[in-house]
PDB file of N, CA, C and O in Angstrom:
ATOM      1  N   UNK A   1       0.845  -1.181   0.000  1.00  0.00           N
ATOM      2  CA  UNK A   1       0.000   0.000   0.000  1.00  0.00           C
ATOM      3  C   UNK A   1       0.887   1.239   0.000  1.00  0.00           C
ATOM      4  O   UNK A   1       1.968   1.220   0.588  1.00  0.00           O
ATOM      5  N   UNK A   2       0.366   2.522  -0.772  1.00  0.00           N
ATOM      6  CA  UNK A   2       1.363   3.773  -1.024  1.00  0.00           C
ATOM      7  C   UNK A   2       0.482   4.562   0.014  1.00  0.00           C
ATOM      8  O   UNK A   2      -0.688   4.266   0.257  1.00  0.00           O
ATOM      9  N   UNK A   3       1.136   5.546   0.571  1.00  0.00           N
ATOM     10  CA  UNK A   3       0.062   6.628   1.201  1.00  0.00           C
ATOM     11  C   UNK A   3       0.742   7.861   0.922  1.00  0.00           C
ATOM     12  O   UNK A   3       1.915   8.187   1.104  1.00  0.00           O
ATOM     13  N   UNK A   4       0.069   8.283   0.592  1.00  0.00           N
ATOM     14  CA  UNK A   4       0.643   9.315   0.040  1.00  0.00           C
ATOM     15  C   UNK A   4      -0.593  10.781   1.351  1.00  0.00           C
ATOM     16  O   UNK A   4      -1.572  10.495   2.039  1.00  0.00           O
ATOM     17  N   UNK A   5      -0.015  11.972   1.193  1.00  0.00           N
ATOM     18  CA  UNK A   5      -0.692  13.829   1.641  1.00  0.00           C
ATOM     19  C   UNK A   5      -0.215  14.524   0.867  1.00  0.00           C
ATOM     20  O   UNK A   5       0.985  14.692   0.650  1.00  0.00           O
ATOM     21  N   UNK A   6      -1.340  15.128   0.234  1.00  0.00           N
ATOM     22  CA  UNK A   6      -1.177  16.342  -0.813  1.00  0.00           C
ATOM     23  C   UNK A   6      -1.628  17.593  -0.004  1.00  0.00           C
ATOM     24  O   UNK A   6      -2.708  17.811   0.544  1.00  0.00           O
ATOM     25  N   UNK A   7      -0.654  18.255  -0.069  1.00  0.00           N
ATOM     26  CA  UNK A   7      -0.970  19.611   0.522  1.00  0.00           C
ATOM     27  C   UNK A   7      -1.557  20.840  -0.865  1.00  0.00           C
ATOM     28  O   UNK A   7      -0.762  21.429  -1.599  1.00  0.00           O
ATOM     29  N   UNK A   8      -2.690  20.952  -0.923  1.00  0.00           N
ATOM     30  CA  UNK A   8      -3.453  21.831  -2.175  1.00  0.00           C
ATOM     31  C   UNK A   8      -3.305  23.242  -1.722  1.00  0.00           C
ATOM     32  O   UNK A   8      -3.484  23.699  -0.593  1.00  0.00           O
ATOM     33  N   UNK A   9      -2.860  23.982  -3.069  1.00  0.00           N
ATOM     34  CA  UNK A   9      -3.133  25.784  -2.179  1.00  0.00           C
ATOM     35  C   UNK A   9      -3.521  25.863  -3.530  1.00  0.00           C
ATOM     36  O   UNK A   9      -3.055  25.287  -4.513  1.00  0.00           O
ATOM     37  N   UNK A  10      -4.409  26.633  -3.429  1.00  0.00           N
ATOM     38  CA  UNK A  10      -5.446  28.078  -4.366  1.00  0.00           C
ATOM     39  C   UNK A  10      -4.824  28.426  -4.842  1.00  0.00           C
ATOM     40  O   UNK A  10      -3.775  27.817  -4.632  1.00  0.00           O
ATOM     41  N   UNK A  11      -4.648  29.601  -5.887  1.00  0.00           N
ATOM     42  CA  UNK A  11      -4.285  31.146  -5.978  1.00  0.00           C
ATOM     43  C   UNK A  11      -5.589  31.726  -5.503  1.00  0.00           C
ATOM     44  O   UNK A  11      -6.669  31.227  -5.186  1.00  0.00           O
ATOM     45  N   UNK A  12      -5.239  32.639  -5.548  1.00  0.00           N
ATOM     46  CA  UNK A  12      -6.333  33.866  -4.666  1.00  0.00           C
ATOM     47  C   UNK A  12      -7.412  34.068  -5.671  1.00  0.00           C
ATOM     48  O   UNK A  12      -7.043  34.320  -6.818  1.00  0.00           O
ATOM     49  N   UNK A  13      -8.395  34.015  -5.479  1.00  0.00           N
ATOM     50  CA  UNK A  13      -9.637  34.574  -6.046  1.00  0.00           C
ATOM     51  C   UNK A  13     -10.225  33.132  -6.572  1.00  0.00           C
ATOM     52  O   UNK A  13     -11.437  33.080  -6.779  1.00  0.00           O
ATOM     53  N   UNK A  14      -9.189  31.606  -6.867  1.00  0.00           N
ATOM     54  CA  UNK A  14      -9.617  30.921  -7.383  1.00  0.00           C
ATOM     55  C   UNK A  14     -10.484  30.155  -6.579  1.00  0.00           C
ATOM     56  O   UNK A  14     -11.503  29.750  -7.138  1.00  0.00           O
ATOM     57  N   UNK A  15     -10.312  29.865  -5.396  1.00  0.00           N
ATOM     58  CA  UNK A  15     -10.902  29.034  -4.690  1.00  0.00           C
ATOM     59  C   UNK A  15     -12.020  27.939  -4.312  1.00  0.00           C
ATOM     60  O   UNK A  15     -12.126  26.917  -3.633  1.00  0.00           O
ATOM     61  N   UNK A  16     -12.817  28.787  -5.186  1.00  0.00           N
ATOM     62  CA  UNK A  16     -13.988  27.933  -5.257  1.00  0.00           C
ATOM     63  C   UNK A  16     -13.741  26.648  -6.793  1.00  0.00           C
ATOM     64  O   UNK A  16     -13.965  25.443  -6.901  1.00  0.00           O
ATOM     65  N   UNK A  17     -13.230  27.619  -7.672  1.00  0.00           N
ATOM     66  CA  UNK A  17     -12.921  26.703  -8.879  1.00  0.00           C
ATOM     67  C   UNK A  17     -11.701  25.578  -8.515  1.00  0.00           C
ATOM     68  O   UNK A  17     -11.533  24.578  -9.214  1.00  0.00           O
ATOM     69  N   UNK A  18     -10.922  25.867  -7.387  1.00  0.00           N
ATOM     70  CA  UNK A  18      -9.958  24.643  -7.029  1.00  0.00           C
ATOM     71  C   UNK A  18     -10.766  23.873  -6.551  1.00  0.00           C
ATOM     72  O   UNK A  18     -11.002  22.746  -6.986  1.00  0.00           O
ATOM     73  N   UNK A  19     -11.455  24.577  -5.276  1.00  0.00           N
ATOM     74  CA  UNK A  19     -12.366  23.103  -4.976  1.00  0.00           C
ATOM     75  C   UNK A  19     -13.293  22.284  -5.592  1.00  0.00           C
ATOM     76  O   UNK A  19     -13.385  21.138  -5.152  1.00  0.00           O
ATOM     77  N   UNK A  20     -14.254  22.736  -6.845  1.00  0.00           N
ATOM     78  CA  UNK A  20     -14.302  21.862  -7.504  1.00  0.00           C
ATOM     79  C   UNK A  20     -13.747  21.028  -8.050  1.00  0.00           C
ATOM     80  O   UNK A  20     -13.997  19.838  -7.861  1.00  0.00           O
ATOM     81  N   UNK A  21     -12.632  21.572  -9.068  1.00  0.00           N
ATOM     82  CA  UNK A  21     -11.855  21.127  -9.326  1.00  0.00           C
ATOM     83  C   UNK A  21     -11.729  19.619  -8.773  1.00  0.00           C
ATOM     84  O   UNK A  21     -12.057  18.513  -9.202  1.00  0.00           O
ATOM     85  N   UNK A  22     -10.875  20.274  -7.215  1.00  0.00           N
ATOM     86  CA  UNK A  22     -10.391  18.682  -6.218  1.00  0.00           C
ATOM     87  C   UNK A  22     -11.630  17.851  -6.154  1.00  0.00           C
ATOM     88  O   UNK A  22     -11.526  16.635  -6.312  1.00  0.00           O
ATOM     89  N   UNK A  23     -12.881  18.442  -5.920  1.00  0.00           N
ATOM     90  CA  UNK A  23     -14.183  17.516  -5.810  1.00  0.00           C
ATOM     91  C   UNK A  23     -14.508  16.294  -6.945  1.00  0.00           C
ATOM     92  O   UNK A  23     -15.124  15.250  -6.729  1.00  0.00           O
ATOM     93  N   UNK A  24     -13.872  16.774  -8.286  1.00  0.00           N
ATOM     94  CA  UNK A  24     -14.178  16.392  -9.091  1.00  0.00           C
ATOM     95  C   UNK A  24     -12.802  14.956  -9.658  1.00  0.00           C
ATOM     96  O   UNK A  24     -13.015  13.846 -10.144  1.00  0.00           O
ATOM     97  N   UNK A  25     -11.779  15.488  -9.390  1.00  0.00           N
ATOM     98  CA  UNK A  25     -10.250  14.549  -9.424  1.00  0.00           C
ATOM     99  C   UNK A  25     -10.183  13.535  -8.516  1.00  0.00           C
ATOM    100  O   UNK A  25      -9.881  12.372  -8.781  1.00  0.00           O
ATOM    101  N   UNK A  26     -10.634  14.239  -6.798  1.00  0.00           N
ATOM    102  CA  UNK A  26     -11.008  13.261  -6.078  1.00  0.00           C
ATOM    103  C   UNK A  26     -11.707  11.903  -6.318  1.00  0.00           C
ATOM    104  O   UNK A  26     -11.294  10.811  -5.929  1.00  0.00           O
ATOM    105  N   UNK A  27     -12.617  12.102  -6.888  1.00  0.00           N
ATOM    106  CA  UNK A  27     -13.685  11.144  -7.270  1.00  0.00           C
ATOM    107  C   UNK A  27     -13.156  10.182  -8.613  1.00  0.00           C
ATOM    108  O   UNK A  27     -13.620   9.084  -8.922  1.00  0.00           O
ATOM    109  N   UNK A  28     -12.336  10.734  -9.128  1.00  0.00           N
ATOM    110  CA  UNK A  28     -11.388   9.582 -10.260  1.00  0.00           C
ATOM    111  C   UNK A  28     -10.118   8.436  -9.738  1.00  0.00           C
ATOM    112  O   UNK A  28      -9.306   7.784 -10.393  1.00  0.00           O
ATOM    113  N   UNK A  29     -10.400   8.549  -8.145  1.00  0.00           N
ATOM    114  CA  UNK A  29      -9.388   7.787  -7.482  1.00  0.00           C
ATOM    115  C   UNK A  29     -10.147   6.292  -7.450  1.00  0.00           C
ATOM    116  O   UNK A  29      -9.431   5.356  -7.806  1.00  0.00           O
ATOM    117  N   UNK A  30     -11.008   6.090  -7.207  1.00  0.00           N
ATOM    118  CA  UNK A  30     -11.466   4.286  -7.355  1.00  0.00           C
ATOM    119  C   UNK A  30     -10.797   4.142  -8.814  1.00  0.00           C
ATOM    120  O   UNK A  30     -10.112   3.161  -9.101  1.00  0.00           O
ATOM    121  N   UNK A  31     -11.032   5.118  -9.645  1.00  0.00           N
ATOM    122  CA  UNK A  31     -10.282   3.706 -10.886  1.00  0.00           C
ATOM    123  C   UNK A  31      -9.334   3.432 -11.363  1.00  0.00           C
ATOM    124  O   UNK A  31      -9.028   2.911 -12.435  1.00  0.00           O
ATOM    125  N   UNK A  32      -8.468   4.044  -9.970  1.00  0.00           N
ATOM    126  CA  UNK A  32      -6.725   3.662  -9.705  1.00  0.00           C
ATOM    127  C   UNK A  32      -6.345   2.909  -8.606  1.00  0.00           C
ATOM    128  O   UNK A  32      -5.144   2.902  -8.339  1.00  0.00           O
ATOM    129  N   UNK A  33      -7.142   2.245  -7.878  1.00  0.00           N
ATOM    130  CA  UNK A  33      -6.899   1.702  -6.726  1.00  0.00           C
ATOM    131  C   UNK A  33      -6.771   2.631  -5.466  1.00  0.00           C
ATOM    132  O   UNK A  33      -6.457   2.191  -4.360  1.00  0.00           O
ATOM    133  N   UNK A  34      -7.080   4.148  -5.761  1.00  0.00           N
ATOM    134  CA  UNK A  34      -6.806   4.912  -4.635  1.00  0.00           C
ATOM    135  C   UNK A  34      -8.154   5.161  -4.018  1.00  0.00           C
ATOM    136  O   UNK A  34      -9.279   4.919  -4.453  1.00  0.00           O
ATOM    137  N   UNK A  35      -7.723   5.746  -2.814  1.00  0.00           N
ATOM    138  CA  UNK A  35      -9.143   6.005  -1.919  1.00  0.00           C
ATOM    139  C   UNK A  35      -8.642   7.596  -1.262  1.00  0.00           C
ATOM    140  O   UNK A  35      -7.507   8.068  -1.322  1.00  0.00           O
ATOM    141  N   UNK A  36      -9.722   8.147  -0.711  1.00  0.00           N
ATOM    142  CA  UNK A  36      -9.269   9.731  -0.136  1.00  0.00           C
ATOM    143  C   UNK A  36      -9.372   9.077   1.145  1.00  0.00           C
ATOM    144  O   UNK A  36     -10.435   8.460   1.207  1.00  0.00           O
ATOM    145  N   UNK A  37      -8.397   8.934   2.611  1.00  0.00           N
ATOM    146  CA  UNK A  37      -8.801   8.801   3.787  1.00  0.00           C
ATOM    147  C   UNK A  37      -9.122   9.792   4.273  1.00  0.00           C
ATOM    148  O   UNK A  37      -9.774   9.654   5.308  1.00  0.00           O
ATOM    149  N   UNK A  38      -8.923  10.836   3.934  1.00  0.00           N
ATOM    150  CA  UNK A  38      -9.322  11.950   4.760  1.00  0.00           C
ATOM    151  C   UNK A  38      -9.213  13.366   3.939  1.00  0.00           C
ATOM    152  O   UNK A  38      -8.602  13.261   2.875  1.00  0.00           O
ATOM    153  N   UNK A  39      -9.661  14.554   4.231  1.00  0.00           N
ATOM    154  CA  UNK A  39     -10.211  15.774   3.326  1.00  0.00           C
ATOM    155  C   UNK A  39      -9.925  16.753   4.013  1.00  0.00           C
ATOM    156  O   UNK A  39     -11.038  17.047   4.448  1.00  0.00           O
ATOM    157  N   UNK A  40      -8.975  17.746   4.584  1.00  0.00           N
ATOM    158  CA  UNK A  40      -9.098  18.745   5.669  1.00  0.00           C
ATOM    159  C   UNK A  40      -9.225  19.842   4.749  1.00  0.00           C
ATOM    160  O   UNK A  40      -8.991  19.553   3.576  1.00  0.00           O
ATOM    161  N   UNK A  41      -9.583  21.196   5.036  1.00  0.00           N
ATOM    162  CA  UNK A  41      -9.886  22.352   4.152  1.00  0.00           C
ATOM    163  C   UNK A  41      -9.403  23.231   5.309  1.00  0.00           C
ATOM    164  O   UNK A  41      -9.834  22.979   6.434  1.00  0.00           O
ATOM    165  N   UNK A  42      -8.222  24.624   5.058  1.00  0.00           N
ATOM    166  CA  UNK A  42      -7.788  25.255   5.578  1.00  0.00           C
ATOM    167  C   UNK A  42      -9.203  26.626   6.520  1.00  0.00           C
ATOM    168  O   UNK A  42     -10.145  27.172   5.946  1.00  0.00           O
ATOM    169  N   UNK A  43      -8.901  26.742   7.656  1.00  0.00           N
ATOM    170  CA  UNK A  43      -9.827  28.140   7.698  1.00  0.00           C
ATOM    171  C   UNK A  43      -9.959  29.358   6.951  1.00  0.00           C
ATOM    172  O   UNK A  43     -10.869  30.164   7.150  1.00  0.00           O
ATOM    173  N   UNK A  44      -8.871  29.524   5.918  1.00  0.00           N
ATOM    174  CA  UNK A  44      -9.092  30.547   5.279  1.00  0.00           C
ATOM    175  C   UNK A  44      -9.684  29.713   3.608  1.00  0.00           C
ATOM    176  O   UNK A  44     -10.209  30.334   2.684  1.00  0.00           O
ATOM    177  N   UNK A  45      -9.522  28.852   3.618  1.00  0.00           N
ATOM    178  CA  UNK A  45     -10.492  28.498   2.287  1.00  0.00           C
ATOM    179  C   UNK A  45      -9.189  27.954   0.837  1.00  0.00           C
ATOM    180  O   UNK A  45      -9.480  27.241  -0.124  1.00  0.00           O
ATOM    181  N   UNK A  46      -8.029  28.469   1.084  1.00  0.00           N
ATOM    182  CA  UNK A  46      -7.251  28.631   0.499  1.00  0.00           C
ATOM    183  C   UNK A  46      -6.291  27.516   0.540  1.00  0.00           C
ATOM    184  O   UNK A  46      -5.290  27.710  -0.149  1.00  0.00           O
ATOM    185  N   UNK A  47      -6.340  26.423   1.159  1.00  0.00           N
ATOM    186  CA  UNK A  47      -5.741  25.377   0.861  1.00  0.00           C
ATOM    187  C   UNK A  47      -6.763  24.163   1.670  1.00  0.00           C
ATOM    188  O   UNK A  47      -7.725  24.244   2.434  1.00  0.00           O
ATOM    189  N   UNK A  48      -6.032  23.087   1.087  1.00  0.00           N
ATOM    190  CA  UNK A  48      -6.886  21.669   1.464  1.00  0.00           C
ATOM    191  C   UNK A  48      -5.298  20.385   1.871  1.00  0.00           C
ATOM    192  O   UNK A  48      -4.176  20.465   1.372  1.00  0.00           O
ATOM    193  N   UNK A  49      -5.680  19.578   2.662  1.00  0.00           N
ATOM    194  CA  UNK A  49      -4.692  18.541   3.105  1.00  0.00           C
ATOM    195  C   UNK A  49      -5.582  17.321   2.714  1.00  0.00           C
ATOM    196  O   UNK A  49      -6.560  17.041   3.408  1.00  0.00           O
ATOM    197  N   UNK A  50      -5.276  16.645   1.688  1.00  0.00           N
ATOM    198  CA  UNK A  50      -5.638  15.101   1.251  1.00  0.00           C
ATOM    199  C   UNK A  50      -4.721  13.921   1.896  1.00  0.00           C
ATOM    200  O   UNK A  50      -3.512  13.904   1.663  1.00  0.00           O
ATOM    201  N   UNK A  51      -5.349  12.918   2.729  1.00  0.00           N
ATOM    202  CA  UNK A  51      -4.518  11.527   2.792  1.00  0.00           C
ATOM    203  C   UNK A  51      -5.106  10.792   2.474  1.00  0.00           C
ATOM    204  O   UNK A  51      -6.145  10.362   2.976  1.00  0.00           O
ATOM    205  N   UNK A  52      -4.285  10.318   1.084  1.00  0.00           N
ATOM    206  CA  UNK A  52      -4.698   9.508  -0.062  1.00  0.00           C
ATOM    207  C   UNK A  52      -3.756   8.238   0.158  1.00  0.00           C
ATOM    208  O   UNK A  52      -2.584   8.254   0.534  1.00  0.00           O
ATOM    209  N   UNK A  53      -4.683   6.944  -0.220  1.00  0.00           N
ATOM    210  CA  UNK A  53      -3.777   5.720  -0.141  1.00  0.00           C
ATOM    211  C   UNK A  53      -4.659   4.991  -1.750  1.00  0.00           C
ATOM    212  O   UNK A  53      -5.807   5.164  -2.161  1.00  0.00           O
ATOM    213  N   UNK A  54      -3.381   4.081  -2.370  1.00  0.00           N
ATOM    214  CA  UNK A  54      -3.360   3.259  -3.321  1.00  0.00           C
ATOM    215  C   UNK A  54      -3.399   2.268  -2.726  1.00  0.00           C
ATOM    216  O   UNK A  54      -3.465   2.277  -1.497  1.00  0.00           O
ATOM    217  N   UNK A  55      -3.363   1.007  -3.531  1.00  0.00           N
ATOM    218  CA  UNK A  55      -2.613  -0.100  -3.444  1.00  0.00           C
ATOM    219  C   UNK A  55      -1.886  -0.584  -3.651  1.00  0.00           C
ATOM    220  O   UNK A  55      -1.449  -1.600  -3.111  1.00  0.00           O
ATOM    221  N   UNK A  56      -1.389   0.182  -4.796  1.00  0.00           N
ATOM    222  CA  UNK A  56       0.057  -0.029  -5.126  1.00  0.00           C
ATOM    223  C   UNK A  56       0.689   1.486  -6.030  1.00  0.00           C
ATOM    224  O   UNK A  56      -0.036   2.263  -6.651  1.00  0.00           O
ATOM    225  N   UNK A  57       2.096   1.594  -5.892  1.00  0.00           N
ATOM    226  CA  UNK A  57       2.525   2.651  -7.128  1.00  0.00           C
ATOM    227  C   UNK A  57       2.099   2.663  -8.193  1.00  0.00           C
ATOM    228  O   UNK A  57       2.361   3.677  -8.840  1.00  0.00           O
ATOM    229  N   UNK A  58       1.423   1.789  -8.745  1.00  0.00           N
ATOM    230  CA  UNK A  58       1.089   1.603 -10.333  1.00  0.00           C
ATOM    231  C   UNK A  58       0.070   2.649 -10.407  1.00  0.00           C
ATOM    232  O   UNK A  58      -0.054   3.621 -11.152  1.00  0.00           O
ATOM    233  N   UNK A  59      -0.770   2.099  -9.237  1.00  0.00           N
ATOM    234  CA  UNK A  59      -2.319   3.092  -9.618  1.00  0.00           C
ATOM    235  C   UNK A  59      -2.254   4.404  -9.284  1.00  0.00           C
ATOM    236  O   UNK A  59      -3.138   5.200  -9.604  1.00  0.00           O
ATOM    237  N   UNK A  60      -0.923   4.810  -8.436  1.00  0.00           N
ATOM    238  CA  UNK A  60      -0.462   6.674  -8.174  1.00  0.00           C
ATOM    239  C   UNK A  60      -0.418   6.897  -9.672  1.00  0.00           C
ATOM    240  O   UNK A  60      -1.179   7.585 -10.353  1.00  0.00           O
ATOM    241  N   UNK A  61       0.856   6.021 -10.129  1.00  0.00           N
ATOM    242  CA  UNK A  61       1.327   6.989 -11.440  1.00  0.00           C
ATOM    243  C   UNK A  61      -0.270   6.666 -12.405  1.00  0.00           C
ATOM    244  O   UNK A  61      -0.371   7.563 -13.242  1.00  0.00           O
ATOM    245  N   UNK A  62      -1.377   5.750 -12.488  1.00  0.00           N
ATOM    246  CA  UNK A  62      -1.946   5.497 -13.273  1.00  0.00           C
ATOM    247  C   UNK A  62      -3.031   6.789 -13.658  1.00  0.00           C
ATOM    248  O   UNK A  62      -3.449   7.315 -14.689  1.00  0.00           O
ATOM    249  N   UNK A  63      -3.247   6.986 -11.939  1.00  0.00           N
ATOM    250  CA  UNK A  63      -4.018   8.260 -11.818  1.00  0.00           C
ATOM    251  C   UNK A  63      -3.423   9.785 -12.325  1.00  0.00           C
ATOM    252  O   UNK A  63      -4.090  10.779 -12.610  1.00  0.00           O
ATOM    253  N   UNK A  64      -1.775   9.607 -12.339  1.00  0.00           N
ATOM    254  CA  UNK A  64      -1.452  11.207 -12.892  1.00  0.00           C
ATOM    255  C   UNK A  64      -1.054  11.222 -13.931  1.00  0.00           C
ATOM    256  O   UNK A  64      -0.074  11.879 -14.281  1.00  0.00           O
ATOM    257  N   UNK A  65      -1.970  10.244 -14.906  1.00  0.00           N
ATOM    258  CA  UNK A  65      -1.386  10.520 -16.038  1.00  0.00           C
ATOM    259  C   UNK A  65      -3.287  10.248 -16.903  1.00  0.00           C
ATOM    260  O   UNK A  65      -3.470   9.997 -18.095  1.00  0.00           O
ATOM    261  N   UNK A  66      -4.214  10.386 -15.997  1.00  0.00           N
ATOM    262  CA  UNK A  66      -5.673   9.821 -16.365  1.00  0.00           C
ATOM    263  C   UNK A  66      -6.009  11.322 -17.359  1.00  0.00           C
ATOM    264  O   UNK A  66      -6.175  12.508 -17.074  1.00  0.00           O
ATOM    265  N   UNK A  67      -6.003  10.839 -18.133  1.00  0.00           N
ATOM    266  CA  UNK A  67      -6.889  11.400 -19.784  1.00  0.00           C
ATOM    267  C   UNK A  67      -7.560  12.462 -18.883  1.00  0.00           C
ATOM    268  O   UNK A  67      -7.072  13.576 -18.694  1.00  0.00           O
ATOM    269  N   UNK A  68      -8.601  12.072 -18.399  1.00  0.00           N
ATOM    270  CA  UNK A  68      -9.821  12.881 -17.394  1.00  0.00           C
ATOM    271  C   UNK A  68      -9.418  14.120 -16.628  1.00  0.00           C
ATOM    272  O   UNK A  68      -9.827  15.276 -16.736  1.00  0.00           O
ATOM    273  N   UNK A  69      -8.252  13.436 -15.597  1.00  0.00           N
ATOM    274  CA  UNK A  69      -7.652  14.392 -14.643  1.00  0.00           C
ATOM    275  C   UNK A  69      -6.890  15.802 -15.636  1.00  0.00           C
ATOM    276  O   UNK A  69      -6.798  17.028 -15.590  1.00  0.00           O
ATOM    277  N   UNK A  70      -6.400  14.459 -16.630  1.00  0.00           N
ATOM    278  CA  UNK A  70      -5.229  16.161 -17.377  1.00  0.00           C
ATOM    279  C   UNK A  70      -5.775  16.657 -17.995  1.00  0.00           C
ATOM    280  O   UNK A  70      -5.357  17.809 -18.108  1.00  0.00           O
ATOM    281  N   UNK A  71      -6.797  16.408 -18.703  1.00  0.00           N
ATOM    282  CA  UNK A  71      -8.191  17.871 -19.652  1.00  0.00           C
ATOM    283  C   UNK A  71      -8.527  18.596 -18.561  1.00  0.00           C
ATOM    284  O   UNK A  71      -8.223  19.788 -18.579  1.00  0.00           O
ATOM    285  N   UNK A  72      -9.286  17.993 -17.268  1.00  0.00           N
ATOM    286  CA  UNK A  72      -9.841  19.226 -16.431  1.00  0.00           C
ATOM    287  C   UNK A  72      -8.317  20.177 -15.489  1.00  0.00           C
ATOM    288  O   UNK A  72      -8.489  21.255 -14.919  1.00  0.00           O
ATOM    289  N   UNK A  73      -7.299  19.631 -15.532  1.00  0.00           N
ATOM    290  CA  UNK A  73      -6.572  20.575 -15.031  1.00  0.00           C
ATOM    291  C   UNK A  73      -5.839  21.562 -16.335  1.00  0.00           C
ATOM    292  O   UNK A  73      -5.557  22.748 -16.162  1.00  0.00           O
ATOM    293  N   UNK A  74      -5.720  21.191 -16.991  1.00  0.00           N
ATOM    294  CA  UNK A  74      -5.320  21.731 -18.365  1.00  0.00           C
ATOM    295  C   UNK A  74      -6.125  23.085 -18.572  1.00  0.00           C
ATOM    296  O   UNK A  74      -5.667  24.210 -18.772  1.00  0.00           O
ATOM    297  N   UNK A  75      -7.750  22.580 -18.447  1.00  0.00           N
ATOM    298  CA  UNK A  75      -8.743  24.111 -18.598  1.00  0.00           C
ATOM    299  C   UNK A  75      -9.068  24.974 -17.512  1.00  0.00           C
ATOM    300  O   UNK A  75      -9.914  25.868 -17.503  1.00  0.00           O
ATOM    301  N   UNK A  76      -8.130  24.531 -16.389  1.00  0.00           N
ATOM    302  CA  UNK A  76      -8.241  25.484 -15.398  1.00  0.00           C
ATOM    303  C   UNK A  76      -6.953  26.077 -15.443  1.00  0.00           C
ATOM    304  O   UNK A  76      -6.602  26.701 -14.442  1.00  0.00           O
ATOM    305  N   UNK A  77      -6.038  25.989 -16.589  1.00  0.00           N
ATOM    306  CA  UNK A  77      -4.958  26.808 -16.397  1.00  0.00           C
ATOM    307  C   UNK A  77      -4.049  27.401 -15.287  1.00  0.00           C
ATOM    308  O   UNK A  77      -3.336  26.850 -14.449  1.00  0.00           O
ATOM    309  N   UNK A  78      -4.417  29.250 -15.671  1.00  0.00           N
ATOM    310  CA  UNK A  78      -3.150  29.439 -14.424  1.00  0.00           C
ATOM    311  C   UNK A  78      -4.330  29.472 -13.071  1.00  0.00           C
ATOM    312  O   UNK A  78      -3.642  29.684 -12.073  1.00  0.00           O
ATOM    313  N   UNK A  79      -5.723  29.356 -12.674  1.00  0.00           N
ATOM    314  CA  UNK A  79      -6.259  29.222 -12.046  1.00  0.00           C
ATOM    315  C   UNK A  79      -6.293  27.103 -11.222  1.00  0.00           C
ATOM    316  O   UNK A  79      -7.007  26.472 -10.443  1.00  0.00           O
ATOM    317  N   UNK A  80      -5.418  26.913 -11.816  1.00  0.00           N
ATOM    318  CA  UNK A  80      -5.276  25.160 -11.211  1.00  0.00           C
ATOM    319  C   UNK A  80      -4.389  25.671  -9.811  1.00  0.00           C
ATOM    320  O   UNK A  80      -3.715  26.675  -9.579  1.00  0.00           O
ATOM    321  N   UNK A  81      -4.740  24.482  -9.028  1.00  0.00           N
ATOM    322  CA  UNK A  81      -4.509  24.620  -7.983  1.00  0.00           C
ATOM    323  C   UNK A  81      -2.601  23.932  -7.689  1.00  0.00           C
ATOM    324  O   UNK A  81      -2.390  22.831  -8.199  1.00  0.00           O
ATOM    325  N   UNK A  82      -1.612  24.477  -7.059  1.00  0.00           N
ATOM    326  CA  UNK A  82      -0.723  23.811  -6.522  1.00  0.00           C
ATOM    327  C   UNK A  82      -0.817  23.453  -5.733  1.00  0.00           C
ATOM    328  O   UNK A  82      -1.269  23.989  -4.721  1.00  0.00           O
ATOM    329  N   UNK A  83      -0.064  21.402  -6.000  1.00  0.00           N
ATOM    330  CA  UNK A  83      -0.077  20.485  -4.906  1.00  0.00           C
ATOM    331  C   UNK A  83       1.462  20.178  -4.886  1.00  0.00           C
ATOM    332  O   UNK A  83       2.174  20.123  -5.890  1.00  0.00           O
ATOM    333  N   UNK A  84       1.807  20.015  -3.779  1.00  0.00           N
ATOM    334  CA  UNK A  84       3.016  19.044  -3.325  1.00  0.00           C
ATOM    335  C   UNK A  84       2.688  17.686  -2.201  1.00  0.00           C
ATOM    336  O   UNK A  84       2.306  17.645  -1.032  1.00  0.00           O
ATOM    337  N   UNK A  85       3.069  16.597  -3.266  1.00  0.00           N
ATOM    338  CA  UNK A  85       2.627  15.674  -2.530  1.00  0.00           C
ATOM    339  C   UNK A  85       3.422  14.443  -1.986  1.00  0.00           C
ATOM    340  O   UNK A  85       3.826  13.734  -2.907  1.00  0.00           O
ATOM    341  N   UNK A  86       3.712  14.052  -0.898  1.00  0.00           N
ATOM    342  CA  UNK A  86       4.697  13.726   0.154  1.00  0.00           C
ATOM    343  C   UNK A  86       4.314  12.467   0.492  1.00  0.00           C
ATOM    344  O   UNK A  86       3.387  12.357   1.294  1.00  0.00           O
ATOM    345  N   UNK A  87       4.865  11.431   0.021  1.00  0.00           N
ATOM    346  CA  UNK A  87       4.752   9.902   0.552  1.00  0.00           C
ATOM    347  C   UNK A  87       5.084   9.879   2.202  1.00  0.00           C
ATOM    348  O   UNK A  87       5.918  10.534   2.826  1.00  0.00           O
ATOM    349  N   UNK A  88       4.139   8.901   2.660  1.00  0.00           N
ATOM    350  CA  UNK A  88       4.399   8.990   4.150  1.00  0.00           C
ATOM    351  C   UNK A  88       4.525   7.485   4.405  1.00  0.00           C
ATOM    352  O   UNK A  88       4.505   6.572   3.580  1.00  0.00           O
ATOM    353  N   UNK A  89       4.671   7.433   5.840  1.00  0.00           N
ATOM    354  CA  UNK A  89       4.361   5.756   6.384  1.00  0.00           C
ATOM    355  C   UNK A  89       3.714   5.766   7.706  1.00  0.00           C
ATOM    356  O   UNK A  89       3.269   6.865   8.035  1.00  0.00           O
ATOM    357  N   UNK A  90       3.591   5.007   8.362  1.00  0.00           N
ATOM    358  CA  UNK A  90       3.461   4.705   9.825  1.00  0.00           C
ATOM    359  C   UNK A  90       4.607   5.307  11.046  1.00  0.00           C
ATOM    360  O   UNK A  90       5.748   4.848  10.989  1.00  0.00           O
ATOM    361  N   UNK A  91       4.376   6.022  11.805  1.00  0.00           N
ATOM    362  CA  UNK A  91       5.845   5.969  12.887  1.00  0.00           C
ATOM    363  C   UNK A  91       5.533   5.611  13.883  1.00  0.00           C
ATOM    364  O   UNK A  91       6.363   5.494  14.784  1.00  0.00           O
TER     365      UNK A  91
END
């Protein structure tokens, strides 16, 4: 199993269009073996914390390369949201 946390930030004014956005990418994770464990959304609106788990690496890279995911981030341009996303484990 991979586990991966994506830390999401906005640009300013976009916010609502990121979170769709994520609402919508989110939901393309079953047909990579991934699942969302958890969803946090910052108090100011402007960023989100995802802990996302696969089942294996295959279905990470399968998902960032999904037809689906890269048209809808593609037409959100410079309004797409930046993620950095950080493999974790157990401590």
């Amino acid at each position: 199993m991979l586990t991966l946390v994506a830390v999401v930030e906005y640009p300013a004014g976009a916010e609502a269009v990121g979170q769709r956005y994520e609402d919508t990418v989110l939901a393309l994770l079953g047909r990579h073996g991934g699942r969302l464990e958890r969803r946090l959304r910052g108090t100011d609106g402007r960023a989100e914390v995802h802990v996302i788990t696969f089942d294996d690496r295959a279905g990470y890279e399968s998902f960032l390369v999904d037809p689906e995911r890269a048209a809808l981030r593609t037409a959100l341009g410079e309004t797409a949201p930046n993620t950095r996303v950080i493999e974790v484990h157990e401590v």
